[in-house]
C-alpha positions in Angstrom: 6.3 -16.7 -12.8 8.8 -15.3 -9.8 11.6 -17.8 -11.0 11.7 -15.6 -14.3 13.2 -12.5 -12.9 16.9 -13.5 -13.2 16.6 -14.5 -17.2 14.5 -11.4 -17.9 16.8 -9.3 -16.2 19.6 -10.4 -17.8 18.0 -10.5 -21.3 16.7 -7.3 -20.5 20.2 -5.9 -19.4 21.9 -7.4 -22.5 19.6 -5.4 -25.0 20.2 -2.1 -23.0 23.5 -1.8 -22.0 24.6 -0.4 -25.3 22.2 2.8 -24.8 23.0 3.1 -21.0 25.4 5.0 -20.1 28.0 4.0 -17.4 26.5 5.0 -13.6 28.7 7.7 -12.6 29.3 7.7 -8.8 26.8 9.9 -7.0 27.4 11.8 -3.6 25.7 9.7 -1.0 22.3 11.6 0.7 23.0 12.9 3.8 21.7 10.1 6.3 22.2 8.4 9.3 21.3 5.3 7.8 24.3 2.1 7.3 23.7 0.7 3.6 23.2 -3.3 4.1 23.7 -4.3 0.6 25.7 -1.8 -1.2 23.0 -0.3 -3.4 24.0 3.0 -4.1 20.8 4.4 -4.5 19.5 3.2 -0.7 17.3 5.6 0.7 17.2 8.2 -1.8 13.8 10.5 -2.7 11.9 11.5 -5.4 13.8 14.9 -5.2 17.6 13.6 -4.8 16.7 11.1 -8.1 15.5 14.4 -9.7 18.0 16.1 -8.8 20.9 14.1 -10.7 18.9 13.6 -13.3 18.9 17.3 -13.7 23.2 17.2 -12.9 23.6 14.8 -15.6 25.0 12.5 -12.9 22.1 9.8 -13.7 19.6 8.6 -15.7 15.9 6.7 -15.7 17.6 3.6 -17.4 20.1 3.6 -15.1 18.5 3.6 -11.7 15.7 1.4 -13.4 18.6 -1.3 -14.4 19.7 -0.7 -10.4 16.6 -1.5 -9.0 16.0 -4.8 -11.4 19.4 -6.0 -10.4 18.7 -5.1 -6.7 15.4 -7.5 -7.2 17.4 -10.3 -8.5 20.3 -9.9 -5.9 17.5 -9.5 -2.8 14.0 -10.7 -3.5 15.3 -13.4 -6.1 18.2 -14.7 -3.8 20.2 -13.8 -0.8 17.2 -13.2 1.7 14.4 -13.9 -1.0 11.9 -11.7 0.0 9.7 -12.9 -2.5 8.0 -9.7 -2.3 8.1 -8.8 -6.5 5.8 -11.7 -8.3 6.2 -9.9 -11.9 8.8 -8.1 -13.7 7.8 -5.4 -16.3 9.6 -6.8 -19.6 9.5 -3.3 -20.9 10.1 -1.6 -18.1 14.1 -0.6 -18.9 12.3 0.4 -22.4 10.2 2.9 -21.1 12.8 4.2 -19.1 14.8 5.0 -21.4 12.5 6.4 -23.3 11.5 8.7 -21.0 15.2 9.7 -20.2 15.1 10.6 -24.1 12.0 12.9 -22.7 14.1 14.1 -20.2 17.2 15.3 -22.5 14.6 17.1 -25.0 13.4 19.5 -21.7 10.1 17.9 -21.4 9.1 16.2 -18.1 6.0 14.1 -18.2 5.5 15.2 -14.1 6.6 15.0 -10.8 7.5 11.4 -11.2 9.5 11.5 -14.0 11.3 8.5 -14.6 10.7 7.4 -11.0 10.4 3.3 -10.7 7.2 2.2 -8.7 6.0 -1.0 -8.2 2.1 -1.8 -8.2 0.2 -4.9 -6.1 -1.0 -7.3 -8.5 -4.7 -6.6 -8.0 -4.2 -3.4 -10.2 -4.6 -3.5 -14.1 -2.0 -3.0 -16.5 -2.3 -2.8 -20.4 0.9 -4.4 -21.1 2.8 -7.6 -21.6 2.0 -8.8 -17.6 -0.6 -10.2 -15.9 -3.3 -9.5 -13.1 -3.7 -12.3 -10.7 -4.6 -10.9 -7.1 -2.0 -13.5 -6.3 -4.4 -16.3 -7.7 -3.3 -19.6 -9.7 -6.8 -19.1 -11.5 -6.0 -15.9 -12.5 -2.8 -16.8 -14.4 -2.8 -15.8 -17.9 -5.5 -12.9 -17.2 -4.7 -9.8 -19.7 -6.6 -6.6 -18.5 -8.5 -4.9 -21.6 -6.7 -1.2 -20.0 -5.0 0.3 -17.8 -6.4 0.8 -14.2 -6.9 4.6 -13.7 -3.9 4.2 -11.1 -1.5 3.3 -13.7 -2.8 5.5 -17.0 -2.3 8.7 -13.8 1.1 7.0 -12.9 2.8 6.7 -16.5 1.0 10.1 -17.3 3.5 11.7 -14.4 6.3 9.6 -15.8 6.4 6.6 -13.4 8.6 3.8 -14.7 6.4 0.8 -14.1 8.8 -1.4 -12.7 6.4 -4.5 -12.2 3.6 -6.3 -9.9 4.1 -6.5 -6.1 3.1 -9.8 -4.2 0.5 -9.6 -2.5 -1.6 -11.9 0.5 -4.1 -13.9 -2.1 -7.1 -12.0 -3.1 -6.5 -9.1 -0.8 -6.5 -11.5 2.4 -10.3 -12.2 1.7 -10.4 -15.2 0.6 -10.7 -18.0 4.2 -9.9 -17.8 7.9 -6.8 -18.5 9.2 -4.7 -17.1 6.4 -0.8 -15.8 6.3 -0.1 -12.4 5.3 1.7 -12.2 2.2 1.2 -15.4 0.9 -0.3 -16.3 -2.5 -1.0 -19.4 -5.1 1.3 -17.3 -7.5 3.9 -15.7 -5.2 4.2 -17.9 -2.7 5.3 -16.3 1.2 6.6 -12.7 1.3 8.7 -12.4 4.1 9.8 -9.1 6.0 13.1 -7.4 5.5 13.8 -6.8 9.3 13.7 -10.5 10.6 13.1 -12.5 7.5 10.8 -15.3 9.2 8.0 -12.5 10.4 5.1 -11.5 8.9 5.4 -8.7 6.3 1.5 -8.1 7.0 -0.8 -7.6 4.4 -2.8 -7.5 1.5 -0.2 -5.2 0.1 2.7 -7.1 1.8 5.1 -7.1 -1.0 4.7 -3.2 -2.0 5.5 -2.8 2.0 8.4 -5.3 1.6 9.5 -3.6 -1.4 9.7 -0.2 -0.4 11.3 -0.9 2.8 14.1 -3.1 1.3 15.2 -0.6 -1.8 13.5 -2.7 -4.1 11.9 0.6 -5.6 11.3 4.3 -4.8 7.5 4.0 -4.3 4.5 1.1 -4.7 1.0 1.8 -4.3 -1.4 -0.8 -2.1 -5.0 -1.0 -1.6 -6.8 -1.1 1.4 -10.2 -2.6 2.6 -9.4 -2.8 6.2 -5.5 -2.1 7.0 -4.5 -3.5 4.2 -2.0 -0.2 3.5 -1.7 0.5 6.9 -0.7 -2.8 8.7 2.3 -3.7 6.0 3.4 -0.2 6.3 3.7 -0.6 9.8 5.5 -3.9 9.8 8.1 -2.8 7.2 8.7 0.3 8.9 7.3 2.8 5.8 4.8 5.6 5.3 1.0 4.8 3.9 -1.6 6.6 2.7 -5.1 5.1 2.9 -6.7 8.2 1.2 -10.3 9.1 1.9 -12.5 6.5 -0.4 -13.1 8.4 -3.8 -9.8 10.6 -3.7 -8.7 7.8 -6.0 -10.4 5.5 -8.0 -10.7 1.8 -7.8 -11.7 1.0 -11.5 -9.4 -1.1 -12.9 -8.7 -2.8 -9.8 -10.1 -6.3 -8.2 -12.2 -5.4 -5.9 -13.7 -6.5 -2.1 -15.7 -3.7 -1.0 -17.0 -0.9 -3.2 -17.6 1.5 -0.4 -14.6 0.7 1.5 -11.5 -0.2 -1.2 -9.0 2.7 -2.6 -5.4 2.4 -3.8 -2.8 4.2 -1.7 0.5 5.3 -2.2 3.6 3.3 0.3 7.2 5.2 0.2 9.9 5.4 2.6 9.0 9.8 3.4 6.1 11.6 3.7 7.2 13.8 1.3 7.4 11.3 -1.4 4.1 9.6 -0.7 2.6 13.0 -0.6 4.1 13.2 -3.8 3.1 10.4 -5.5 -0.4 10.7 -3.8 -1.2 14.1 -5.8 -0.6 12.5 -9.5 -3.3 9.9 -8.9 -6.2 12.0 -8.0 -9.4 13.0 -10.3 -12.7 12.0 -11.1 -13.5 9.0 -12.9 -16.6 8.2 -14.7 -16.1 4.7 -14.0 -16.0 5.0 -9.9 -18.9 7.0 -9.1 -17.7 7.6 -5.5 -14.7 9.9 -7.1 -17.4 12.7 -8.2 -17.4 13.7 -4.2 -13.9 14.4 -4.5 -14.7 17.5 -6.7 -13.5 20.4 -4.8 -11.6 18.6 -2.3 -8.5 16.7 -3.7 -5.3 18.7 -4.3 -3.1 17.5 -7.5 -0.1 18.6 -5.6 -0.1 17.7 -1.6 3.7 19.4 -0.5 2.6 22.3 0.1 1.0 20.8 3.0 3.7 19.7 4.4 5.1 22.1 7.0 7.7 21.9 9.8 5.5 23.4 12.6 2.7 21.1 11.2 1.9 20.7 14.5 1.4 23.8 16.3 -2.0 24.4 17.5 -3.3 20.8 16.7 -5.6 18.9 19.0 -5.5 15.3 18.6 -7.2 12.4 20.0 -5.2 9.7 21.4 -7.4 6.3 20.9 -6.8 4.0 23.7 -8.5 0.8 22.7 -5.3 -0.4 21.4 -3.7 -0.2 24.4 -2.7 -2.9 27.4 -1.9 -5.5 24.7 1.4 -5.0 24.4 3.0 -3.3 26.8 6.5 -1.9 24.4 3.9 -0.9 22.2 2.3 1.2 24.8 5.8 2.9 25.8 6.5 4.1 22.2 3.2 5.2 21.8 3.5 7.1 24.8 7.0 8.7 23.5 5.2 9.8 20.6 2.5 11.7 22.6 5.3 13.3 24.8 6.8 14.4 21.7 3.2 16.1 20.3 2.6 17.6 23.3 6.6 18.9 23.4 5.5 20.5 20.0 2.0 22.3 21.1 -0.3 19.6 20.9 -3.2 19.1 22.8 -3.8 15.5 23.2 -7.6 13.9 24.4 -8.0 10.8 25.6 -10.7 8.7 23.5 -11.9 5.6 24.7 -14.3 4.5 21.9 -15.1 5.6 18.4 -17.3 3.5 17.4 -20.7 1.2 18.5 -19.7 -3.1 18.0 -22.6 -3.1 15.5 -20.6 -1.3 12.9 -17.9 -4.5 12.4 -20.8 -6.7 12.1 -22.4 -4.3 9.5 -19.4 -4.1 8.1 -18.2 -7.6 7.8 -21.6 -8.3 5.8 -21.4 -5.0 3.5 -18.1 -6.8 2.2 -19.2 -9.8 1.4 -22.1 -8.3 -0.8 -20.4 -6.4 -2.1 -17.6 -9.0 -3.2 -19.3 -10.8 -5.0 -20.7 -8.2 -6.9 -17.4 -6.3 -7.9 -15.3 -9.9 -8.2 -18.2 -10.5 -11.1 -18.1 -7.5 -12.2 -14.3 -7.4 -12.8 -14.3 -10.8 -14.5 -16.8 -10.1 -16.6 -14.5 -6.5 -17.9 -11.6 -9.2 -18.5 -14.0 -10.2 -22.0 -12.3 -13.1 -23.6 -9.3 -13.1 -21.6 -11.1 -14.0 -18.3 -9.4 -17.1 -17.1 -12.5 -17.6 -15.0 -15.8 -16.0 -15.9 -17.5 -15.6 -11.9 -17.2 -16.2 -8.5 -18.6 -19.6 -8.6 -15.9 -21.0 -11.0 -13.0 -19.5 -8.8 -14.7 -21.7 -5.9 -14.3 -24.6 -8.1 -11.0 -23.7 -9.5 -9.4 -23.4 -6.0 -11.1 -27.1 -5.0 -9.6 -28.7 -7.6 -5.6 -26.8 -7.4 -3.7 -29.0 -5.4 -1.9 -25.5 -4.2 -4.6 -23.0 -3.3 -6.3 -25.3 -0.5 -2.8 -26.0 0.7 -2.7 -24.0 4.0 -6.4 -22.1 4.0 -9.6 -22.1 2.8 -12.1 -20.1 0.9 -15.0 -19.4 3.7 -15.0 -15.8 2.6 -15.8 -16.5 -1.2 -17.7 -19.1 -0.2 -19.9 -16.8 2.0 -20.1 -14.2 -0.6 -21.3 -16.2 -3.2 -24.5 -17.6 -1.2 -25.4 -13.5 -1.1 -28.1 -12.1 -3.0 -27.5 -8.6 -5.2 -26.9 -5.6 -4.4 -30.8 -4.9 -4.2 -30.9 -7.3 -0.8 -32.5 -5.4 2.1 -30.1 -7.1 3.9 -27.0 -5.2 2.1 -29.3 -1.9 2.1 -29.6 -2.4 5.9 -25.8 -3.4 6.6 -24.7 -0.3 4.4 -26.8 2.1 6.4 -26.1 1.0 9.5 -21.9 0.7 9.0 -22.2 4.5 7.3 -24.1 5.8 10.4 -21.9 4.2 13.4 -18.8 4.7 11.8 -19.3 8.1 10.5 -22.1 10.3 11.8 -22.2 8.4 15.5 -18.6 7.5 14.9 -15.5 9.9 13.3 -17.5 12.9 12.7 -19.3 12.7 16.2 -16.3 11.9 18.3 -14.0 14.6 16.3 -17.0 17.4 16.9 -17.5 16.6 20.7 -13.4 17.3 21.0 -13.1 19.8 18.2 -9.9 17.7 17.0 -7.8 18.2 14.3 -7.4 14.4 13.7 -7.2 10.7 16.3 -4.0 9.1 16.4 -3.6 5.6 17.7 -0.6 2.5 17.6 -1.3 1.2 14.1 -0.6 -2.4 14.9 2.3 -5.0 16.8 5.5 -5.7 15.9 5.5 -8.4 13.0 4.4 -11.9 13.9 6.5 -15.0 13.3 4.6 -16.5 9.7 2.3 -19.3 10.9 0.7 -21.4 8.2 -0.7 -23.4 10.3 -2.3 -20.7 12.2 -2.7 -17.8 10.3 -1.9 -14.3 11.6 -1.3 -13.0 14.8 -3.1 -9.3 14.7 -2.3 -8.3 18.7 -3.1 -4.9 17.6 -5.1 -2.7 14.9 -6.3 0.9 14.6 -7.5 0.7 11.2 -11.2 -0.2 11.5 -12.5 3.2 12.3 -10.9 4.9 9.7 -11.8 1.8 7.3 -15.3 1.5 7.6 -16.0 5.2 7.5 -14.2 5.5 4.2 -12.3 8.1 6.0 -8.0 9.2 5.4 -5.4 7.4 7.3 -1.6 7.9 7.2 0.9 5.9 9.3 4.7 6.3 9.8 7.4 5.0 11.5 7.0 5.7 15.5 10.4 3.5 16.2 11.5 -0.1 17.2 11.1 -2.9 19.3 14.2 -4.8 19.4 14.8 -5.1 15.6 10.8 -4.4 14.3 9.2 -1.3 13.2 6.2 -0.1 15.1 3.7 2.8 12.8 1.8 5.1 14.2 -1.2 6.0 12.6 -3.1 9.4 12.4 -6.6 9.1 11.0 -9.8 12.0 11.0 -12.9 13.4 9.0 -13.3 12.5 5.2 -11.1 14.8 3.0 -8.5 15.8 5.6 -5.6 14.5 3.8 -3.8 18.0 4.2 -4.1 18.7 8.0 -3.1 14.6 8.2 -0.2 15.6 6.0 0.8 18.5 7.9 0.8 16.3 11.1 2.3 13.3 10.0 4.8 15.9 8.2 5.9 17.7 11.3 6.3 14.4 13.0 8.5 12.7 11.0 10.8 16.1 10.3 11.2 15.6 14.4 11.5 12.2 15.2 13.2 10.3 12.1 12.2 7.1 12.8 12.6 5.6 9.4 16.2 3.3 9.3 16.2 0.2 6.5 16.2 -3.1 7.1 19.2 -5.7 8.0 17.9 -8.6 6.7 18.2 -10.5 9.8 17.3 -14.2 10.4 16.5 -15.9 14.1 
């Protein structure tokens, strides 16, 4: 499917270049930043894009065709990434379209003709696919649109494709790579091409981080937004479970999975986070959001965002790595340079709640994996979770470097009706929420924890699988609570995140933090493509 891109593109290009008009050459953002590649649109935001649309200095079709021909020149060829595993076929159509929108005074939203790349566990209702990444998904033709992308081309995204992705949301067997799939094969990171990109959502981290698109939305179980962010030096937003909903998308964990938005500012993932909220009838867990979610997050976002804040500084992370430690440190420094009061937490969180945890998943896996195929009607290439464990012993690619343990073990659950899974679910709610977050958070009276959000990427290991040193994500994870890491700087040539994480619903004092932080530190810089 990846070795498609170049002909569509070019097929694609051919039939458009008659209505697109010639790219005019556009003032260069302000920016510290040294293009790598020449791409005339590195860097840019929602807002500049906006803004030359509104100049006349650009167009949808034009930054579209850019960003298709950046995907052939990067992710095809020259460093392959391999971070894209679809290209929309209609995507330059749609764009253009909407640039016809544009020119009659009517914007769809505040993504108006923006380009954004989805992981390929998210439905679409158009001419691609939904595979998780699987070779026994091939051929699979959602029935409709996730809720994600009907919200996304409702504000005028462009979709530009499917992202790559680590195979079935890195829950499929131990000792698995991040970012590599039966479909995609092994997304590779931007920095240092022969480390880790991280993962599930590996190539929307990969993609926004190289200038393969403005913005890409992930989804999260357990740091599955948060770790690729990290490692491609980006901001993500694991939202508090239920801001978004998951229908349409192939699930893990019904109380833990959510989509979340991954762009290179705050601003523009704040952006993009607003146009996908609402409540769902499908996902029950988005009627709690009623009352609490915002359709338009910048007004969150405030310079002195930090003023006043008391934040807890979570220390289990630490003594791992000791140049993780020192920039962690720098960032407190900083906080507390801006008004911050900063306590030191030693634990969130009782062991029992992984364990709890852990089994919650795998009941809940199989459940929502059936559940999905079954929604797929006729055009399920596989019809349950037993035939997928037979499809993958039989492929002479999907056993090739890992098993299926995970599958495996979710299959040999009982329903959802288990007092097992009733038992697991109450105890995982109560240690990582009640005795966890919420306890923790009232004891301090803190305005949100903040913690290293992982290492510096790992050198891919298929023999070995990856090399977590460090993760933050579990706390914020299993309570179904908000998350939101950004760049905190480098070691050597590797982007570090730093993550800021508190109580369910506190997406705006998160955004005001994480806001104010980046404003002063400006840690973001793009990738050089480098190889050791």
């Amino acid at each position: 499917m990846k070795n498609m891109h170049l002909n569509i593109l070019l097929f694609l290009i051919s039939c458009f270049i008659m209505a697109c008009q010639t790219p005019a050459k556009i003032e260069q953002p302000n920016s510290t930043i040294k293009s790598t590649n020449a791409f005339p649109y590195e860097e840019w935001t929602i807002a500049q894009v906006h803004s030359a649309f509104k100049n006349g200095d650009l167009t949808s079709a034009q930054l579209t065709q850019a960003y298709l021909e950046q995907i052939a020149k990067i992710d095809d060829s020259g460093p392959t990434l391999n971070a894209v595993i679809q290209i929309n076929p209609d995507a330059l159509a749609i764009a253009t379209a909407l640039d016809s929108e544009w020119q009659a005074g009517n914007s769809r939203g505040p993504l108006h003709g923006i380009p954004i790349l989805l992981k390929d566990n998210l439905d679409t209702h158009d001419k691609m696919e939904t595979t998780a990444g699987s070779r026994a998904m091939i051929g699979a033709k959602p029935l409709a649109d996730s809720w994600v992308a009907a919200k996304l081309r409702a504000a005028g995204a462009v979709i530009l494709g499917k992202a790559n992705l680590s195979e079935w949301a890195n829950f499929r067997g131990q000792k698995s790579s991040s970012g590599w799939s039966g479909v995609g094969g092994q997304t590779h990171n931007p920095y240092i091409i022969d480390r880790n990109p991280c993962g599930s959502s590996s190539g929307s981290g990969v993609s926004v981080s190289a200038n393969l698109t403005m913005l890409a939305i992930g989804t999260e179980t357990n740091g599955s937004i948060v770790c690729p962010s990290s490692a491609n030096g980006i901001v993500g937003i694991k939202p508090t479970v239920g801001l978004l909903s998951r229908s349409g998308i192939i699930p893990i964990s019904f109380t833990q999975d959510t989509p979340g938005p991954m762009a290179r500012t705050v601003r523009d993932a704040a952006i993009c986070l607003g146009t996908m909220v609402g409540v769902d009838e499908k996902d029950s867990k988005t009627q709690a959001s009623v009352g609490k979610s915002f359709q338009d997050y910048t007004p969150f976002l405030k310079p002195d965002g930090l003023k006043g804040k008391r934040i807890g500084l979570y220390k289990k992370p630490f003594g791992k790595l000791e140049e993780v430690d020192k920039l962690t440190m720098r960032a407190v420094a900083y906080l507390k340079s801006q008004g911050v009061a900063i306590i030191e937490i030693d634990e969130i969180y009782a062991p029992d709640a992984r364990k709890a945890s852990f089994e919650v998943m795998l009941f809940e896996y199989k459940d929502g994996l059936n559940k999905y195929f079954a929604s797929l009607g006729e055009n399920a290439p596989i019809k349950n979770l037993k035939e997928l464990i037979a499809f993958n012993q039989q492929d002479p690619v999907e056993m090739d470097f890992y098993q299926q343990e995970h599958l495996e073990s979710a299959q040999s659950k009982a329903d959802l009706t288990s007092e097992d899974y009733k038992k697991a679910l109450a105890t995982m709610a109560r240690l990582s929420q009640a005795e966890g977050i919420d306890k923790v958070m009232d004891e301090h009276q803190l305005d949100a924890i903040m913690a290293p959000t992982g290492s510096p990427a790992w050198k891919t290991d298929h023999e070995n699988g990856d090399k977590f040193h460090i993760g933050s994500s579990s706390p914020a994870a299993m309570s179904g609570y908000p998350n939101i890491t950004l760049p905190m700087g480098f070691i050597d040539e590797l982007p570090v995140g730093l993550s800021f994480f508190g109580r369910a619903w506190s997406e705006p004092v998160l955004l005001e933090i994480v806001y104010a932080y980046e404003q002063g530190t400006k840690y973001r810089k793009a990738p050089k493509f480098l190889e050791e």
